[in-house]
KOLGU-390271 format. One line per 2 residues: their letters; for each residue x, z, y of C-alpha. Coordinates in steps of 0.1 Angstrom, whole numbers, plus 5000, padded with zeros to 4 digits. Each point is the difference from the previous one (the first is absolute). Layout:
N
A	X,Z,Y  ... .
// end
This chain:
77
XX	7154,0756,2671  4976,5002,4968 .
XX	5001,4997,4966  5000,4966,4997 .
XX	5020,4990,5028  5026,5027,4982 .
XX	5000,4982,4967  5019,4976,5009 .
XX	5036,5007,5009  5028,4977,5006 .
XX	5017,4977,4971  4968,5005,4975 .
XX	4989,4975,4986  4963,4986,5011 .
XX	4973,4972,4995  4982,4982,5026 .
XX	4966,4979,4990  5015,4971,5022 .
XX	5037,5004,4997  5006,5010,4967 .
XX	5027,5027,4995  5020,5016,5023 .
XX	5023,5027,5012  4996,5026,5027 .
XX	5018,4997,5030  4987,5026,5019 .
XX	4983,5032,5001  4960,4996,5006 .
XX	4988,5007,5033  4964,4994,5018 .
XX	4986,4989,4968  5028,4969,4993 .
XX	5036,4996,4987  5028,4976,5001 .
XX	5007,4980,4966  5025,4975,4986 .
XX	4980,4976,4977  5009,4966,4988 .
XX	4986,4981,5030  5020,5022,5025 .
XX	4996,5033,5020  4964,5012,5006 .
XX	4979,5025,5015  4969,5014,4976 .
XX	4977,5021,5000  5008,5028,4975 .
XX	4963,4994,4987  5004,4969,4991 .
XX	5030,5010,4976  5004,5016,4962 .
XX	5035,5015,4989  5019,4985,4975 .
XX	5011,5025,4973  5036,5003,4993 .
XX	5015,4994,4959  5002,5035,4995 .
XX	4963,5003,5014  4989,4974,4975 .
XX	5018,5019,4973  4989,5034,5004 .
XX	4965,4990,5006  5000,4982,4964 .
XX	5023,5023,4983  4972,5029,5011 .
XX	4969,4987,5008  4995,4968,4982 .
XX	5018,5003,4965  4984,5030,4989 .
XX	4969,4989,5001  5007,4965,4990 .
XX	5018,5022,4964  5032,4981,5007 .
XX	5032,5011,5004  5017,4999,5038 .
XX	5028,4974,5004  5039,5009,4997 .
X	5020,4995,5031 .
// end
């Protein structure tokens, strides 16, 4: 397995160029994975995909990276 094929692991949230956003299904292997995306289940390549960040990604990546540089103050919960 490398690095990116262990990225991804099932029930994370993905893009595809073509098919838009997606789900895991399962684990990488060979160089593809099997996703759930709005046109159905597919097999892609895990080089043609990006991971979706997660709410609490989002936040903490503002709250410490972009707001204290920006001068403003992190959003409450």
């Amino acid at each position: 397995m490398t690095d990116v094929e262990a990225l991804f692991q099932p029930g994370e949230r993905i893009t595809h160029h073509e098919y838009g956003q997606g789900v895991v299904l399962d684990p990488a292997r060979d160089g593809s994975l099997g996703a759930f995306f709005g046109v159905g289940e597919r097999r892609v390549l895990v080089t043609s995909l990006r991971r979706e960040l997660t709410r609490t990604e989002l936040w903490r990546f503002y709250r410490f990276l972009l707001a204290p540089r920006e001068g403003l103050e992190p959003p409450t919960r």
